[in-house]
C-alpha positions as CSV (number, residue, x, y, z in Angstrom):
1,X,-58.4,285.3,-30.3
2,X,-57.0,286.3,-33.8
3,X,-53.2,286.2,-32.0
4,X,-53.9,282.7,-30.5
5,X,-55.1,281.6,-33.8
6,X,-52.2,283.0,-36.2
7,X,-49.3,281.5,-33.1
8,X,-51.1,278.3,-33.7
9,X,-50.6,278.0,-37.1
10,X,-47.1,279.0,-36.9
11,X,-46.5,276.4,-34.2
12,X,-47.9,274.1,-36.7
13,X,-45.6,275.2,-39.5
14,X,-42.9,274.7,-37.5
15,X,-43.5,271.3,-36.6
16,X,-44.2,270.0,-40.3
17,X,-41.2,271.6,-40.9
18,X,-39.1,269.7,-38.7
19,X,-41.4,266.5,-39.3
20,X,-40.2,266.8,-43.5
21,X,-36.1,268.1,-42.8
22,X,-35.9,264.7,-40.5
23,X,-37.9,262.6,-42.6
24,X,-36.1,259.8,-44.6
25,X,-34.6,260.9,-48.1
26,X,-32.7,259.3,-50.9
27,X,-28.8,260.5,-50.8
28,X,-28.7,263.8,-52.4
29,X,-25.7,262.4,-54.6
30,X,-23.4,259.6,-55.5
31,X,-20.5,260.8,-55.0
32,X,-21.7,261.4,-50.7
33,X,-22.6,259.1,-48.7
34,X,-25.9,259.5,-46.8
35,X,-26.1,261.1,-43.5
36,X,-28.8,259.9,-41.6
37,X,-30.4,261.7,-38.6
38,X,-32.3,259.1,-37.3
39,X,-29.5,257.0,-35.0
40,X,-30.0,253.6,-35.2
41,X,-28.5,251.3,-32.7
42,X,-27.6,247.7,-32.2
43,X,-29.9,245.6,-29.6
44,X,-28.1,244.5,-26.2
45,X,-27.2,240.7,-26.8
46,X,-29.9,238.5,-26.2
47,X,-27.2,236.0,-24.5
48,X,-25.1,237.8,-21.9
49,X,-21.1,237.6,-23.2
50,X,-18.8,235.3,-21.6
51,X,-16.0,236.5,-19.4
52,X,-13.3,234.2,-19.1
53,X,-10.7,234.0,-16.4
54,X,-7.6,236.0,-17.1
55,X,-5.8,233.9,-14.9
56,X,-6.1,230.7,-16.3
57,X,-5.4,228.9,-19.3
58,X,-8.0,227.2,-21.2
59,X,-7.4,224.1,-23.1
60,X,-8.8,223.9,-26.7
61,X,-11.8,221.4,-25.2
62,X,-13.1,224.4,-23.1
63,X,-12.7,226.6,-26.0
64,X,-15.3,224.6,-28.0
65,X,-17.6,224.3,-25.7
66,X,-17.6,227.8,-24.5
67,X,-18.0,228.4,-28.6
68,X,-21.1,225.8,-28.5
69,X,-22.6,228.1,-25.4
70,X,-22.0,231.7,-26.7
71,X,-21.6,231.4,-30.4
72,X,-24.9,233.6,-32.4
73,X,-24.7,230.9,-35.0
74,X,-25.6,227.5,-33.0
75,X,-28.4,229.9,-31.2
76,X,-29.9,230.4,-34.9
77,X,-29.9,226.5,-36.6
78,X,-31.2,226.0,-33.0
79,X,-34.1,227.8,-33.0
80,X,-34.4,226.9,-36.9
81,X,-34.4,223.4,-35.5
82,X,-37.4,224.4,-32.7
83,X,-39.8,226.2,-35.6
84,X,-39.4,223.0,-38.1
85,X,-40.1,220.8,-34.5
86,X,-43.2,222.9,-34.8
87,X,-44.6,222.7,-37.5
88,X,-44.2,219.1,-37.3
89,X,-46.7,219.2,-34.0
90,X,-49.2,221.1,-36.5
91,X,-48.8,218.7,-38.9
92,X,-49.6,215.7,-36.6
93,X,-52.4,217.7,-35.3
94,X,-54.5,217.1,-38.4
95,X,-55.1,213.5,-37.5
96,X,-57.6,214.5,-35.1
97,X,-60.7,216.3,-34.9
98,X,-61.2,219.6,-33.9
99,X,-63.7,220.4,-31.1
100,X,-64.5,224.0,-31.2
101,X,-66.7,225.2,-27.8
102,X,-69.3,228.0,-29.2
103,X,-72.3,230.4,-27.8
104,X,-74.5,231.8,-30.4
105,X,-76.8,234.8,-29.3
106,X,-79.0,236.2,-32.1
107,X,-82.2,238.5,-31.9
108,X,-84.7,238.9,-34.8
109,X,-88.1,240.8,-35.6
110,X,-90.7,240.4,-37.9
111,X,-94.7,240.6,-38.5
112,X,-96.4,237.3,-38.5
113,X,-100.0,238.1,-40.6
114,X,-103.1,236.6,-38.0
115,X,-106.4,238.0,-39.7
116,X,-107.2,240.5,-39.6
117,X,-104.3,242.1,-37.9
118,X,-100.4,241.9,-38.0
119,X,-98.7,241.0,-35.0
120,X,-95.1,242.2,-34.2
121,X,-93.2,239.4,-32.9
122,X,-89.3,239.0,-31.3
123,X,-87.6,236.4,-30.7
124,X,-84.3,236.5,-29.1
125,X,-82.2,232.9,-28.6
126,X,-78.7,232.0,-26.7
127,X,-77.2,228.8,-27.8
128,X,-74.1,227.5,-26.1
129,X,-72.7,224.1,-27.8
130,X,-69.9,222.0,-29.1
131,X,-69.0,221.8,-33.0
132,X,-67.1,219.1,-34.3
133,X,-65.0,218.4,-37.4
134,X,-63.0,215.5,-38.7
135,X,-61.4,214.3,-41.4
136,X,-62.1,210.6,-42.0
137,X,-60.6,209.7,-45.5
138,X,-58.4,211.8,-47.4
139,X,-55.9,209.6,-49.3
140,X,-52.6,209.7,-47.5
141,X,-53.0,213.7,-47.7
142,X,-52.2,214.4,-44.2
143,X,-49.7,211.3,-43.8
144,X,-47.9,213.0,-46.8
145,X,-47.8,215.9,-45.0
146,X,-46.4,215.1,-42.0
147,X,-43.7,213.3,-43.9
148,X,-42.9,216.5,-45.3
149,X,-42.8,218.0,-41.8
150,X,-40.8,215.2,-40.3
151,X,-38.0,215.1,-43.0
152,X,-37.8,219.1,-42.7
153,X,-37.5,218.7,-39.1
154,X,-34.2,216.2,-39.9
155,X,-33.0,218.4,-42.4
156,X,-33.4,221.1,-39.7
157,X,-31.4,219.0,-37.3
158,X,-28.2,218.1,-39.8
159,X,-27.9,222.1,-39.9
160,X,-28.2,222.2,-36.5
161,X,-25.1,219.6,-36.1
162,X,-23.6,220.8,-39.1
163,X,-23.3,224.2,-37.5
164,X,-21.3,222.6,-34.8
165,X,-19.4,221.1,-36.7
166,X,-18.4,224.5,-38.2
167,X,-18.4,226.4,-35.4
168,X,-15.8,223.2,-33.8
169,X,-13.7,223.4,-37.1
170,X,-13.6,227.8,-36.7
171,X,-12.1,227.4,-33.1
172,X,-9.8,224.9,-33.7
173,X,-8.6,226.9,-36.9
174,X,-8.6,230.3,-34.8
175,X,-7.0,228.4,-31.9
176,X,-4.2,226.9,-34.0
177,X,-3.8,230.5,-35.8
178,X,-3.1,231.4,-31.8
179,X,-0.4,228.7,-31.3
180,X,1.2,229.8,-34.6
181,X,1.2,233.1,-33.8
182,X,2.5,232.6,-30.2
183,X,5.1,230.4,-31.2
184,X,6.5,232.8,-33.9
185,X,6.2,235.3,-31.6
186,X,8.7,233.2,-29.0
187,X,10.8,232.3,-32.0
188,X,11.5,236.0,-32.8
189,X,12.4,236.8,-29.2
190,X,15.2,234.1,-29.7
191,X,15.9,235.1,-32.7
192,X,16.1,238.6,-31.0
193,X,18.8,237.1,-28.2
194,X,20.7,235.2,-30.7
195,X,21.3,238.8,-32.6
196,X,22.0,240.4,-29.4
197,X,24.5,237.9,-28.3
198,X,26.4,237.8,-31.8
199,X,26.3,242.2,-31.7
200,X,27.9,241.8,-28.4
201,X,30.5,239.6,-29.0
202,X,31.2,241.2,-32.7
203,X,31.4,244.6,-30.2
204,X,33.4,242.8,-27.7
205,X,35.9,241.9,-30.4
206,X,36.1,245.3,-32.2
207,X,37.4,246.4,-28.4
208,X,40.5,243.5,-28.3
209,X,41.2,244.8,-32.1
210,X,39.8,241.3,-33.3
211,X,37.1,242.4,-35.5
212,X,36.2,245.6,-37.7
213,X,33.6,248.1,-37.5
214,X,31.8,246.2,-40.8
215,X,31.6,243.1,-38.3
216,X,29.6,245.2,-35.6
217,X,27.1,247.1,-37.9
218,X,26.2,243.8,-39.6
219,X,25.4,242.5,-36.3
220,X,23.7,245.6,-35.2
221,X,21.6,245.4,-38.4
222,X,21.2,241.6,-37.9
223,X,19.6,242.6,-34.4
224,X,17.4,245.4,-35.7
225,X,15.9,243.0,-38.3
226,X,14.8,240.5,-35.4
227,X,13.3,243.0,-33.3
228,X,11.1,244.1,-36.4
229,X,10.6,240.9,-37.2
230,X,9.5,240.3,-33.4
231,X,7.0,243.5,-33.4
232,X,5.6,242.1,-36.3
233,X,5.1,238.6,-34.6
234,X,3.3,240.8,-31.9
235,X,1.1,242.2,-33.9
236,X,0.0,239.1,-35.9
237,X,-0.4,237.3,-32.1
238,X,-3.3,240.1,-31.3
239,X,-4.7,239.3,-34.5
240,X,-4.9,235.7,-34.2
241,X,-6.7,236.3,-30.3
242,X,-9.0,238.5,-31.6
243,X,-9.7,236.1,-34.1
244,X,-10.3,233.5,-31.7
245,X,-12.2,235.5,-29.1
246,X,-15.0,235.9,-32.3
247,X,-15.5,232.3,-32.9
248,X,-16.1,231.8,-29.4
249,X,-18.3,234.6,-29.2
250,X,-16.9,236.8,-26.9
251,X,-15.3,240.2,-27.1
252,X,-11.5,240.3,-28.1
253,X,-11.1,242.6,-25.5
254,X,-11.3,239.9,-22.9
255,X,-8.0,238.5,-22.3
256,X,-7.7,235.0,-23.1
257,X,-4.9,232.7,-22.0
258,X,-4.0,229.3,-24.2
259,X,-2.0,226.7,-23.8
260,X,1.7,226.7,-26.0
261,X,2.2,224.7,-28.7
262,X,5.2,222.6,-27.4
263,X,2.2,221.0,-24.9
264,X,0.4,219.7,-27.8
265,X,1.0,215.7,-28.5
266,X,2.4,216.3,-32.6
267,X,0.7,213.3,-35.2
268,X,3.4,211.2,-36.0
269,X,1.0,209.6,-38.9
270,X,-2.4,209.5,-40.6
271,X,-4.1,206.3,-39.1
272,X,-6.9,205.9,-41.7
273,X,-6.3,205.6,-45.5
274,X,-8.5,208.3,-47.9
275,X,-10.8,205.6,-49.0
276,X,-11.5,205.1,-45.6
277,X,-11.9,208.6,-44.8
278,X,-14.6,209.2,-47.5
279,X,-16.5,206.6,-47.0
280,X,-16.4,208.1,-43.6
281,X,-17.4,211.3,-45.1
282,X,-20.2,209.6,-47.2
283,X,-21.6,208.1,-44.2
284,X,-21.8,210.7,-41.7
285,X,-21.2,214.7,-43.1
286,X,-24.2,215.9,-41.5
287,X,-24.6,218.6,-44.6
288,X,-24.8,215.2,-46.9
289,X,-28.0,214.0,-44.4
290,X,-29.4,217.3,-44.7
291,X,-29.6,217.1,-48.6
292,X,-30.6,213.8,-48.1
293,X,-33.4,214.8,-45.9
294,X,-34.8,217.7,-48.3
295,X,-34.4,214.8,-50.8
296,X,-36.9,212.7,-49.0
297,X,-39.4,215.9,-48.3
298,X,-39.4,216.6,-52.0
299,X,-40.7,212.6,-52.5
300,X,-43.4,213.4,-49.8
301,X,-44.2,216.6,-51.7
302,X,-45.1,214.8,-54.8
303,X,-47.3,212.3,-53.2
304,X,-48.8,215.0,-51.6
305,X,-49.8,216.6,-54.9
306,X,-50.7,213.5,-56.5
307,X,-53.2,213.0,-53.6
308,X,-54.9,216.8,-54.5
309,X,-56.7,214.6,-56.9
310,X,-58.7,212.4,-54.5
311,X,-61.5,213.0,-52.7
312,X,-61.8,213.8,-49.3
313,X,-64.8,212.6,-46.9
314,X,-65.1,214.4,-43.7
315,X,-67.3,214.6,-40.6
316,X,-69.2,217.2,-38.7
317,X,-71.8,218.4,-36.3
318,X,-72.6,220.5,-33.8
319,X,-74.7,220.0,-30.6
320,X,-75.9,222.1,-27.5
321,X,-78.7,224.1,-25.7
322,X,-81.4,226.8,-26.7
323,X,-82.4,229.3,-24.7
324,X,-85.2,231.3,-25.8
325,X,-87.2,234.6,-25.5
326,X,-89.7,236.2,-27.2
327,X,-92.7,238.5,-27.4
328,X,-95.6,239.6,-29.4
329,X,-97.1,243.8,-29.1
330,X,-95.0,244.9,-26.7
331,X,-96.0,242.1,-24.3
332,X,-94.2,241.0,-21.7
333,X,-91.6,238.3,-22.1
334,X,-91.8,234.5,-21.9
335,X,-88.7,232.6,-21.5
336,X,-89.4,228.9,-22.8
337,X,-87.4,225.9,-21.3
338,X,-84.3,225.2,-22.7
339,X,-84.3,223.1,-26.0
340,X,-81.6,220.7,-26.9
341,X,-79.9,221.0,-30.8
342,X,-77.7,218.6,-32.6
343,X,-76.8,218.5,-36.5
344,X,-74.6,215.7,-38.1
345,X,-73.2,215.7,-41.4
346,X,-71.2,213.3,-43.7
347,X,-69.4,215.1,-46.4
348,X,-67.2,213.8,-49.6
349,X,-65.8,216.7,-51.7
350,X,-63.9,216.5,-54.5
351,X,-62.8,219.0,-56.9
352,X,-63.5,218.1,-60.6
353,X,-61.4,221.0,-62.1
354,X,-59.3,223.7,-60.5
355,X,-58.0,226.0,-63.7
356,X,-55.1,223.5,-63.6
357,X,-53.7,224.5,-60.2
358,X,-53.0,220.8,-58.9
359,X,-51.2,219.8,-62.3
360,X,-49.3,223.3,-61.4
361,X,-48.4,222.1,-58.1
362,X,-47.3,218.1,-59.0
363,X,-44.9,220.2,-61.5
364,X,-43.2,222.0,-59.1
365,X,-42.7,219.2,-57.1
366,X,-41.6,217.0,-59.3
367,X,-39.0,219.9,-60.2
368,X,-38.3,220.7,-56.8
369,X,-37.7,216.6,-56.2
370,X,-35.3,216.3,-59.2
371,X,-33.3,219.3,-58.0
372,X,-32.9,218.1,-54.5
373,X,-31.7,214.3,-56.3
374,X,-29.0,216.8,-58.1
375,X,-28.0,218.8,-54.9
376,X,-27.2,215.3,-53.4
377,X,-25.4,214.2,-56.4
378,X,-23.5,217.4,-56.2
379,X,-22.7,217.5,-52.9
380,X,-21.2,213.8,-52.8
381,X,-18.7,214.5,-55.5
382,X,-17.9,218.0,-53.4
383,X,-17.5,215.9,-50.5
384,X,-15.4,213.6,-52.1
385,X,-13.3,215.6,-53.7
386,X,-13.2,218.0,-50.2
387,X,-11.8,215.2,-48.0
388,X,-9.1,214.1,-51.1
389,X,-7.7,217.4,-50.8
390,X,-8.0,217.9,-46.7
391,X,-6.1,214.2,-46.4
392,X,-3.7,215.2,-49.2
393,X,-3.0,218.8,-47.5
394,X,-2.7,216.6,-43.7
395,X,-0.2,214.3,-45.3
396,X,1.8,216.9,-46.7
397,X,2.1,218.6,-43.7
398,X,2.9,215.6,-42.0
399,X,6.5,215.6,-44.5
400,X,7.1,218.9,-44.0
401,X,6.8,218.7,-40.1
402,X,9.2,216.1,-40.3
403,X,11.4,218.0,-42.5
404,X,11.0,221.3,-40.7
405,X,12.1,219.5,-37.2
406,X,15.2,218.4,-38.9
407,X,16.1,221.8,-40.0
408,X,15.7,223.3,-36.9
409,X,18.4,220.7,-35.7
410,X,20.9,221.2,-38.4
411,X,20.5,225.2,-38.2
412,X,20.9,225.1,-34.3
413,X,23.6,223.1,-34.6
414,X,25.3,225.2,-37.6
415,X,24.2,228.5,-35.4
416,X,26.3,227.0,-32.0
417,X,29.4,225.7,-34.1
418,X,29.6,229.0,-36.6
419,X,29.5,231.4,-32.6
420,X,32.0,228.8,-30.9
421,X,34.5,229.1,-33.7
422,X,33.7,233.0,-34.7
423,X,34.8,233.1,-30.5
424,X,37.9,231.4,-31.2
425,X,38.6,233.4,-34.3
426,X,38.6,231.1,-37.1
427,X,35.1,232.3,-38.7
428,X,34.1,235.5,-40.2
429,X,31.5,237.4,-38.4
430,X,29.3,237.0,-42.1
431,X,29.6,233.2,-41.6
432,X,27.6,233.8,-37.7
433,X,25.0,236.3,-39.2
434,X,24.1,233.5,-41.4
435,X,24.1,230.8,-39.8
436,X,22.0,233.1,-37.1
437,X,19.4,233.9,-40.1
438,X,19.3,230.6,-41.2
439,X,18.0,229.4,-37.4
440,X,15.8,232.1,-37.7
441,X,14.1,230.7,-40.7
442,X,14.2,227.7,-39.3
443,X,12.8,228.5,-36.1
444,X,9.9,229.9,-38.0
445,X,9.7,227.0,-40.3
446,X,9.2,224.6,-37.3
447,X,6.5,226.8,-35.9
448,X,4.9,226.4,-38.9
449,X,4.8,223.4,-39.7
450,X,3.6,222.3,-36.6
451,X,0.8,224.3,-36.8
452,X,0.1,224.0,-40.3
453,X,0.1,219.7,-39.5
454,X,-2.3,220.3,-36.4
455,X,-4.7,222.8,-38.7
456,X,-4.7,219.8,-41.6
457,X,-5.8,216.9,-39.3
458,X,-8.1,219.2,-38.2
459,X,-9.4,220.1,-41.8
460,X,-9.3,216.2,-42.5
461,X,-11.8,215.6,-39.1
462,X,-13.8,218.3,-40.2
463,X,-14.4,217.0,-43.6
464,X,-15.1,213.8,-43.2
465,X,-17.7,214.7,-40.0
466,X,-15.3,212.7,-37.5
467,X,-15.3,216.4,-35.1
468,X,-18.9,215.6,-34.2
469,X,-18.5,212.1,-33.2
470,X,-14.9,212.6,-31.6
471,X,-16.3,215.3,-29.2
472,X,-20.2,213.0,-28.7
473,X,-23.3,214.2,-28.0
């Protein structure tokens, strides 16, 4: 017995011992970080990931609205959207009564005095009934209220479109990033053949006597710049999908085919003016309404204060059955019949003084309504000054796309005419290197500057609210 008793406690020992070495501690230093021994892992998605087709290639529409689907973020200001919806239904609720369904059982003893003698006496009662409650008059306490509600239910709704409209703006961004990337990529494997061909014919030269062995490592050098050049494009293209497969919501390690850039229609122009585009902006960011809406809830938060001071007169009752038993000495029982109940009352309550809690309240809301006029204020200028600077960047990029596509003419041209004549032997092989550099540049420039005027009418949409409305409901 004393055995069992002394390997019970050491059993025990060893258990609070292991209990305190895995228990959670502060880091021993600052200088280490902490190594926990309680693994924590990630929950499975609560959406199931999207797998897209390896074999096709997905336009920047179905891009978006695969985003829309599997995007975390539009699953969030939804369900932000769904609790505000809520508590708008709880609000409305208090404009009518509340019926409440109740069964009272209850037992008591006691010793009625009949003289000469005390008689013991219990009396045991079930009461099933109904119990009513309602607010007649209150002030425009509960309308105020569910103005509240309502406005943060539209507030809740701009977020939820707002979120669209960033999680729109992110793919198109990501997706142009792609096309950049893809067409520099293509550029550099040009640029890469263009080398090659001038290495070969600066090689084929040095054979015939026509050139010197400067000419051919120049060339080879030219060529080993464009393949780095090209591994770098590579490596930026993986990027740029990886990038893309995360504002969709999907893994980057699902391939994902898009289309090229040449396919894409290019703007040849702007087709609204800025003043048109802000006013635009003014009228339809959905982040402006959402201000605008808090605005309007802080109003309804003040009148709800202000209402604090006013009376309220209510109504209530209750009303059922009685079903009773009782007996006196130990006697046997006697149920008597069952005994209808009702009680009505008409109340008015108003609270004369509350330690200054309601004037506390009408403060804050008046603060909180005054801060909410300034957010809006704030935001307008921002927006303003936002969609001067997206329609400035989209019309500069609109110049330079122009200029870019001319450059990439020229430099072609320059490139073919500098090759033909280094052929015939009336140019220097430094004269095709650069002329093949300079295409390069160009090349890249065009790229570019496609991309970079795509991404800007894209900012421009995006700032003034135009992405929502141009995709509908």
């Amino acid at each position: 017995m004393k055995r069992l008793f002394v390997n019970s406690i050491t059993m025990l020992a060893l258990l609070l011992a292991g209990a305190a070495s895995s228990a959670q501690r502060a880091p021993a230093s600052p200088s280490q970080p902490w190594q926990g021994n309680l693994p924590v892992t990630a929950p499975p998605r609560s959406v199931p990931a999207f797998a897209p087709d390896p074999n096709k290639t997905y336009t920047l529409a179905e891009l978006v609205n695969l985003a829309e689907q599997n995007n975390p973020e539009t699953r969030v200001a939804w369900e932000n959207a769904k609790v505000r919806a809520a508590e708008l239904g709880v609000s409305k609720a208090t404009l009518y009564p509340t019926v409440a369904a109740l069964a009272v059982a209850q037992s008591a003893r006691d010793n009625l005095f009949f003289a000469p003698l005390y008689y013991r006496q219990t009396i045991q009662t079930f009461s099933p009934g109904l119990e009513l409650d309602y607010t007649i008059f209150d002030f425009g306490r509960r309308t105020d209220e569910i103005a509240i509600s309502r406005n943060n239910l539209l507030a809740a709704n701009f977020l939820f479109n707002d979120t669209h409209r960033k999680v729109i703006y992110q793919v198109m961004a990501a997706y142009y990033r792609v096309l950049n990337t893809k067409g520099q990529e293509d550029a550099a494997e040009a640029n890469l053949n263009n080398a090659q061909t001038v290495r070969q014919s600066a090689e084929a030269r040095l054979a015939l006597g026509l050139a010197t062995l400067p000419d051919v490592l120049e060339a080879r050098s030219a060529e080993a710049q464009a393949d780095y050049d090209l591994q770098a494009a590579l490596g930026a293209s993986e990027i740029a999908r990886g990038d893309l497969a995360t504002a969709i919501g999907i893994s980057p390690l699902n391939p994902l085919q898009v289309e090229s850039i040449q396919s894409l229609t290019i703007p040849q122009q702007l087709t609204a003016t800025v003043e048109t585009s802000i006013d635009k902006a003014l009228a339809q960011r959905p982040d402006l309404m959402q201000r605008v809406a808090e605005l309007r809830a802080a109003h309804a938060e003040v009148k709800e204060a202000k209402s604090a001071y006013m009376p309220t007169l209510t109504i209530g009752g209750a009303a059922g059955l009685a079903k009773n038993y009782s007996s006196q000495n130990q006697a046997s029982g006697v149920y008597s019949a069952n005994q209808e109940y009702w009680n009505a009352k008409l109340s008015l309550d108003w609270t004369l003084f509350d330690g200054f809690a309601r004037e506390s309240r009408l403060a804050r809301a008046k603060a909180d309504q005054k801060q909410a006029a300034a957010e809006v204020d704030a935001i307008r200028d921002q927006v303003e000054n936002e969609v001067w600077a997206a329609y400035s960047t989209a019309r500069t990029a609109l110049r330079q796309q122009k200029a870019a596509a001319a450059l990439l003419e020229a430099a072609s041209s320059s490139y073919n005419a500098a090759l033909q004549s280094y052929n015939y032997g009336v140019r220097s092989q430094i004269d095709v290197v650069s002329a093949q550099r300079a295409l390069a540049v160009a090349r890249t420039a065009d790229v570019s500057a496609r991309t970079q005027l795509l991404t800007g009418v894209a900012a421009l949409a995006f700032q003034t609210g135009d992405l929502l409305h141009a995709k509908g409901p």
